[in-house]
BALOVEX-909920 format. One record per residue (C-alpha): x, y, z. Coordinates in steps of 0.1 Angstrom, whole numbers, plus 2048, in hexadecimal, padded with zeros to 3 digits. Layout:
# BALOVEX-909920
site X->X	Y->Y	Z->Z
...
END
This chain:
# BALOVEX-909920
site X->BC6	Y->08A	Z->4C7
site X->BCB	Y->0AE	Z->4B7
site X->BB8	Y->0B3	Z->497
site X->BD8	Y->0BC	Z->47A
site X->BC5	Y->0E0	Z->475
site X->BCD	Y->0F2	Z->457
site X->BCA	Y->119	Z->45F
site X->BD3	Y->122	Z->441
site X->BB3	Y->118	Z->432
site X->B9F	Y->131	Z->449
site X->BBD	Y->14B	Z->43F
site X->BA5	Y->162	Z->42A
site X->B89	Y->164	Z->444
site X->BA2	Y->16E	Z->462
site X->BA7	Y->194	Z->456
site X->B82	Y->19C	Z->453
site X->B77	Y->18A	Z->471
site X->B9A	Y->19D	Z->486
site X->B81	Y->1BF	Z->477
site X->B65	Y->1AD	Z->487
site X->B77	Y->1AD	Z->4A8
site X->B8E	Y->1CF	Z->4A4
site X->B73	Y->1E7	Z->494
site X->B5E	Y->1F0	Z->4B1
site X->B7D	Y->1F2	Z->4C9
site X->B88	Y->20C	Z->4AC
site X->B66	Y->21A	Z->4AF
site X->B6B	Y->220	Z->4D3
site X->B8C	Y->22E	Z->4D5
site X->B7F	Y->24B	Z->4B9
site X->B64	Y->254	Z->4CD
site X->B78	Y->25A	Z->4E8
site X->B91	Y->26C	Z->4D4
site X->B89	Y->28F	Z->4CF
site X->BA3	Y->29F	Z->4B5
site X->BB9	Y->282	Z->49D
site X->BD4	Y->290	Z->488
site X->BCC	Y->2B7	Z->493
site X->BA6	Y->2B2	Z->488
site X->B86	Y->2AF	Z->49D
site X->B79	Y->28C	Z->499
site X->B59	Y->290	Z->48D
site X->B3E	Y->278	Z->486
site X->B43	Y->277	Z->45E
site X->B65	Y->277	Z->463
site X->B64	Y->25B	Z->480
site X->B50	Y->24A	Z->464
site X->B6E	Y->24B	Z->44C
site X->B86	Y->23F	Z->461
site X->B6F	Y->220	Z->468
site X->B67	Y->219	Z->447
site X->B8F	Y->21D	Z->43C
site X->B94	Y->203	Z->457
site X->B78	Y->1EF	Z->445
site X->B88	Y->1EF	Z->426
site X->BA5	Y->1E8	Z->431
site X->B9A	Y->1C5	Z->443
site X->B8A	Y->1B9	Z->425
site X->BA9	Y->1C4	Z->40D
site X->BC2	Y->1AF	Z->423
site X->BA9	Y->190	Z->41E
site X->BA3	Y->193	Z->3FC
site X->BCA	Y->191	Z->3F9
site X->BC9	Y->171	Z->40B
site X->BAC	Y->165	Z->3F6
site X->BC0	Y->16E	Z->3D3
site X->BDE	Y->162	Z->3E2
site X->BCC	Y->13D	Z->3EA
site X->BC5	Y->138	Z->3C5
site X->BED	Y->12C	Z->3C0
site X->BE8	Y->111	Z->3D9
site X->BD6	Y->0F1	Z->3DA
site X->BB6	Y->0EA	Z->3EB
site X->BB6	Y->0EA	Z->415
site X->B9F	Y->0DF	Z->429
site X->B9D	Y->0EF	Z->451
site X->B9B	Y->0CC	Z->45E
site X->BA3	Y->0A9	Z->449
site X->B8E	Y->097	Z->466
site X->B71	Y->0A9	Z->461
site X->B6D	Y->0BD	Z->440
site X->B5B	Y->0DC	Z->44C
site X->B6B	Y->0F7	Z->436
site X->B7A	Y->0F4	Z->419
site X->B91	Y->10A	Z->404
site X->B8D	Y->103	Z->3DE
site X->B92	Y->116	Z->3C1
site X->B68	Y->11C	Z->3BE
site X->B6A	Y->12A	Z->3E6
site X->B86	Y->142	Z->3E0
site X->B75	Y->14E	Z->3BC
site X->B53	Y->152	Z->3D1
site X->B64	Y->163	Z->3F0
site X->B7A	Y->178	Z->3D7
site X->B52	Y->186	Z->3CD
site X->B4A	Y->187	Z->3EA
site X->B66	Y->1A4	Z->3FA
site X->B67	Y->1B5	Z->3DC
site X->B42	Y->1BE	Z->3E4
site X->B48	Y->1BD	Z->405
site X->B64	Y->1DB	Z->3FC
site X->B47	Y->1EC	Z->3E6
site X->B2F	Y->1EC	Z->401
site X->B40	Y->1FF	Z->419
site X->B4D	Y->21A	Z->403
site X->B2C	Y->21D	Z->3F4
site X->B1E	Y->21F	Z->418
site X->B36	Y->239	Z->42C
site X->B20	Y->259	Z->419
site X->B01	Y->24D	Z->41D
site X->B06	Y->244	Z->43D
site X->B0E	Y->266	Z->448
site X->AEF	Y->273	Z->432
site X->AD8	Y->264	Z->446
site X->AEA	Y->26A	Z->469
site X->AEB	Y->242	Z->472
site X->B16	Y->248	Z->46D
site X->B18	Y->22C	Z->48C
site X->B37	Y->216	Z->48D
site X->B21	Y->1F5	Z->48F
site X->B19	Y->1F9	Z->46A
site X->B3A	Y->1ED	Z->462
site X->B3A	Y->1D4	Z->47A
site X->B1F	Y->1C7	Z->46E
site X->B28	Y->1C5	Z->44E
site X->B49	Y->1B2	Z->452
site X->B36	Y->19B	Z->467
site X->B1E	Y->18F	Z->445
site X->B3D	Y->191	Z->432
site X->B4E	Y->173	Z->44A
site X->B2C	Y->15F	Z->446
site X->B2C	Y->161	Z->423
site X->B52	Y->159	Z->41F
site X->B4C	Y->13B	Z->439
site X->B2C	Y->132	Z->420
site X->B3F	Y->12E	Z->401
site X->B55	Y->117	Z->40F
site X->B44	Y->106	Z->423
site X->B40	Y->0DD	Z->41D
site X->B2C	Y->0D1	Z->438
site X->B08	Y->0D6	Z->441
site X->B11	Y->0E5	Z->467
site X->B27	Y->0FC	Z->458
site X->B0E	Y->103	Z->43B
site X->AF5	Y->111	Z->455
site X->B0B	Y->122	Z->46D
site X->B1D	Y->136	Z->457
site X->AF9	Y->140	Z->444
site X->AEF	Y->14C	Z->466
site X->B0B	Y->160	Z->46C
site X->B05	Y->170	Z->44B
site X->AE5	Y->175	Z->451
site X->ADF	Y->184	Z->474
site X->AF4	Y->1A5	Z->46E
site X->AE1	Y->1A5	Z->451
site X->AC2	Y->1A9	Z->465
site X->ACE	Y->1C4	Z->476
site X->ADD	Y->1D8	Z->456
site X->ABB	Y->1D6	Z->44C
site X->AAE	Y->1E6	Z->46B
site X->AD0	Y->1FC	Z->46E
site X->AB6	Y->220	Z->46F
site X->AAD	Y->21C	Z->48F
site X->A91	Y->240	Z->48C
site X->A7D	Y->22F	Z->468
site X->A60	Y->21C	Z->46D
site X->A69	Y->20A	Z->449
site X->A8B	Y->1FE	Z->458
site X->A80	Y->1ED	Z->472
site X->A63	Y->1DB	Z->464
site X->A7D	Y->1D0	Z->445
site X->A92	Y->1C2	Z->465
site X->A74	Y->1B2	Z->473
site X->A69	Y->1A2	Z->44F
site X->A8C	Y->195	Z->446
site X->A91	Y->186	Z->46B
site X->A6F	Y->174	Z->464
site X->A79	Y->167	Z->442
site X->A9E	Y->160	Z->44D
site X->A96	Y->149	Z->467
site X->A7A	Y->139	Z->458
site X->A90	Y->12F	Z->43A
site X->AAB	Y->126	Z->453
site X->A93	Y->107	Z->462
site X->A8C	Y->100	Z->441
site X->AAF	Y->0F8	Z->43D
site X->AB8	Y->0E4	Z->463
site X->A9A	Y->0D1	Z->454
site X->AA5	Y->0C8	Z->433
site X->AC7	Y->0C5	Z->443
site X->AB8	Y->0AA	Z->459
site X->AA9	Y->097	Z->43B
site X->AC7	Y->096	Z->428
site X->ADC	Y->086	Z->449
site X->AC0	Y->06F	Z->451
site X->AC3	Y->066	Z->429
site X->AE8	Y->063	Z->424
site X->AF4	Y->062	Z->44A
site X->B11	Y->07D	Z->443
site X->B13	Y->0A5	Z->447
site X->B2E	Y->0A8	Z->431
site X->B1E	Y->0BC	Z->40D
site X->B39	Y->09D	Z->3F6
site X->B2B	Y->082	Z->410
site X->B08	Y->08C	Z->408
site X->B0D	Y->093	Z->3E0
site X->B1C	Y->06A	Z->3DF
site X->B05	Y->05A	Z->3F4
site X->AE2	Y->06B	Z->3EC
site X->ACE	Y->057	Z->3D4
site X->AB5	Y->06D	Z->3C4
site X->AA1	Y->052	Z->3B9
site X->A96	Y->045	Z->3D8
site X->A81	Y->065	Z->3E8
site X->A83	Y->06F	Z->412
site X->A69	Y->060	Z->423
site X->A56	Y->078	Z->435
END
């Protein structure tokens, strides 16, 4: 039996994660492009065009996010509540771009200051941004811990993004080690709290947790 699927719950996460997919191909085909418009593609001005593109991805979901707030609550899947589109998601995720937006015209300059102008920056970027849109409105445990890993690893690697400095790549190195020692921490309480209550679901969990009887250990 088909799932009744409702896309349009996922509708503010498509145009960001669409960047995810369309930047480097963008990347690519600049590269290869000498001279744009009658002037030499250089790699400042390669940047711009990127970080245009950028913008542009997380303008058209932020649309869809302040567009959302007029209708009611949806949920991707009524079988099995993974993400869900409330009006405390869309406020979050509405954050969330705007700083997203910030980011990456704060970043285009500096970028080309410190000659690391590479088109995987804004890949990256885009990439936390669809983790952390997928985190807010998230309502089940699986979904909790996927979508903070996929916020997190690009992070790792924006941390590490100057591949020449010594300090960047031990601030990777350290923020890997942290990341994924608080990410067992979290399969582990995640493993309490189904063994407790015997659901995923974050609702399921909230009504079926009794915090005066404590986890056996």
């Amino acid at each position: 039996m088909i799932p009744a699927i409702d896309v349009a719950a996922v509708a503010p996460m498509i145009p960001v994660a669409l960047g995810v997919l369309c930047l480097p191909m963008l990347d690519t085909a600049l590269r290869a492009t000498p001279e744009l418009l009658g002037q030499r593609v250089s790699a400042a001005r390669r940047g711009t065009y990127l970080a245009s593109a950028s913008v542009l991805f997380l303008a058209a979901s932020l649309l869809l996010t302040l567009n959302a707030f007029s209708q009611p609550p949806r949920v991707f899947n009524p079988d099995f509540e993974m993400v869900k589109m409330d009006g405390v998601a869309l406020f979050l995720m509405s954050i969330v771009l705007i700083g997203g937006m910030l980011t990456v015209l704060a970043s285009a300059r500096y970028l080309e200051h410190i000659h690391s102008n590479w088109g995987e920056f804004y890949v990256l970027v885009l990439s936390s941004v669809t983790g952390m849109m997928f985190l807010v409105a998230a309502s089940d445990l699986i979904m909790l811990f996927l979508s903070l890993e996929l916020m997190s690893i690009p992070v790792y690697a924006l941390a590490g993004f100057r591949r020449a400095s010594l300090r960047s790549n031990e601030s990777a190195v350290k923020y890997f080690l942290i990341g994924s020692f608080a990410s067992g921490l979290l399969l582990y309480g995640s493993a309490l709290l189904y063994g407790a209550t015997g659901t995923l679901e974050l609702a399921g969990i909230a009504t079926s947790f009794d915090p005066e009887s404590a986890l056996d250990l």
